[in-house]
N, C-alpha and C positions, 0 to 999 in steps of 0.2 A: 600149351596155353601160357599165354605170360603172367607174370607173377611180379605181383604190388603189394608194397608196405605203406602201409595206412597209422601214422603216427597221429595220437588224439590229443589233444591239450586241455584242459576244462580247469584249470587252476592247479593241474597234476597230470606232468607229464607221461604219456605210454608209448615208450616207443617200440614198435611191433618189430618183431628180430625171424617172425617163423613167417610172415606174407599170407597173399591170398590168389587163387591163380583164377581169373577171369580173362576173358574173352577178348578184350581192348579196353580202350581208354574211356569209351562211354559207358560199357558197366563198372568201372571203375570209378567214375560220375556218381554210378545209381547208386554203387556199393556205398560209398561217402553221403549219399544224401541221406540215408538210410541209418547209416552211423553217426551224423551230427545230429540227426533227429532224434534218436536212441538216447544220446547223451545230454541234449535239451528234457528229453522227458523225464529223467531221472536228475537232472540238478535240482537241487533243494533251492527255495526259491527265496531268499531273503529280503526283499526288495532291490530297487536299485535298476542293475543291470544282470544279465547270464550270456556270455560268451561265452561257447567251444568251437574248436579248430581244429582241421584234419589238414597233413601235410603228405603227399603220396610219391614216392619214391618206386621207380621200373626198378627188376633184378641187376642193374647195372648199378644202383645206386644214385639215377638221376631225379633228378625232382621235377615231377610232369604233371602236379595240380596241387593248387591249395584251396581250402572252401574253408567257411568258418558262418557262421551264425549266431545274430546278437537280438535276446532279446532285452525292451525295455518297459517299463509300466510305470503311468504317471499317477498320482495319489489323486487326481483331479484331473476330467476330460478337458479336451480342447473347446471352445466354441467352431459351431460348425459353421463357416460362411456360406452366404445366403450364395 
């Protein structure tokens, strides 16, 4: 099975050195969605904004996805047009 490194970023860098051996490149997708969501749930939320980002490297050390997720919250809703 091939084996991917999954680097996370959330204002502090991890870069993974031991991989994770899944199937192809789309559970490699799920794995990542699943670990941006992971780390969206545990940022501490100070207002503003909350980005984290996953950078996925094959065992050759190539780079074959990045994904990242932003969220933002306005202190007052938009108007909704009609």
């Amino acid at each position: 099975m091939p084996l991917y490194y999954v680097n996370r970023f959330d204002g502090i860098a991890v870069i993974d050195d031991v991989g994770i051996e899944l199937p192809d490149l789309d559970a490699a997708r799920d794995h990542v969605r699943s670990v941006l969501t992971e780390m969206m749930n545990a940022e501490r939320w100070t207002g503003g904004a909350a980005r984290c980002r996953a950078d996925v490297r094959d065992a050759s050390g190539r780079p074959v996805l990045e994904a990242s997720l932003i969220l933002t919250m306005s202190p007052e809703p938009r108007q909704m047009r009609p």
